[in-house]
N, C-alpha and C positions, 0 to 999 in steps of 0.2 A: 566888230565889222559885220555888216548883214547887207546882203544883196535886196530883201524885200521890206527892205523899211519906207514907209509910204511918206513919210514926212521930209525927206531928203530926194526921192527918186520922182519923176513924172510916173503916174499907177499905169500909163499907157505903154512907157517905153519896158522894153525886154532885156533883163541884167542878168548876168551870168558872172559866177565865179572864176573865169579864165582868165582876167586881168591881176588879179590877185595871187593867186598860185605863185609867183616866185615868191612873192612878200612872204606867204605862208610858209613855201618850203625855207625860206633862209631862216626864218625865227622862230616857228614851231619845230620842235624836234621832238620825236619820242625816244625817251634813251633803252637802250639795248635790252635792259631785264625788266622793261614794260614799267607803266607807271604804277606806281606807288611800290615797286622794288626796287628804286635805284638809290634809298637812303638820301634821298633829296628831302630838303625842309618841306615841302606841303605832300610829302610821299602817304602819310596820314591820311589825309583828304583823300587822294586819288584811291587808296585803297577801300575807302568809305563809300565812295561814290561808288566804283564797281561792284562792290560787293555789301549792298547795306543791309543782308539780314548776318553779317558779321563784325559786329561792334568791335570797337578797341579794347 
């Protein structure tokens, strides 16, 4: 989802992510011991992406 994509929006009109925000809060969640500590399958990744001068 992107608010400044020029191919779908008029480049004239003014979009804001406030229409969105429930959508986001219902299906994004951050779990409790933060990403890439919650032993989730892509827990991996997430702890790669914060932290990449610390490989697996």
């Amino acid at each position: 989802m992107t608010v400044s994509d020029l191919y779908a929006f008029d480049p004239k009109a003014v979009v804001t992510i406030d229409p969105f925000l429930p959508i986001i809060d219902r299906h994004f969640k951050q779990p409790k011991a933060g990403l890439g500590h919650d032993d989730s399958p892509v827990a991996h990744m997430w702890r790669t992406i914060t932290n990449p001068d610390a490989p697996l």
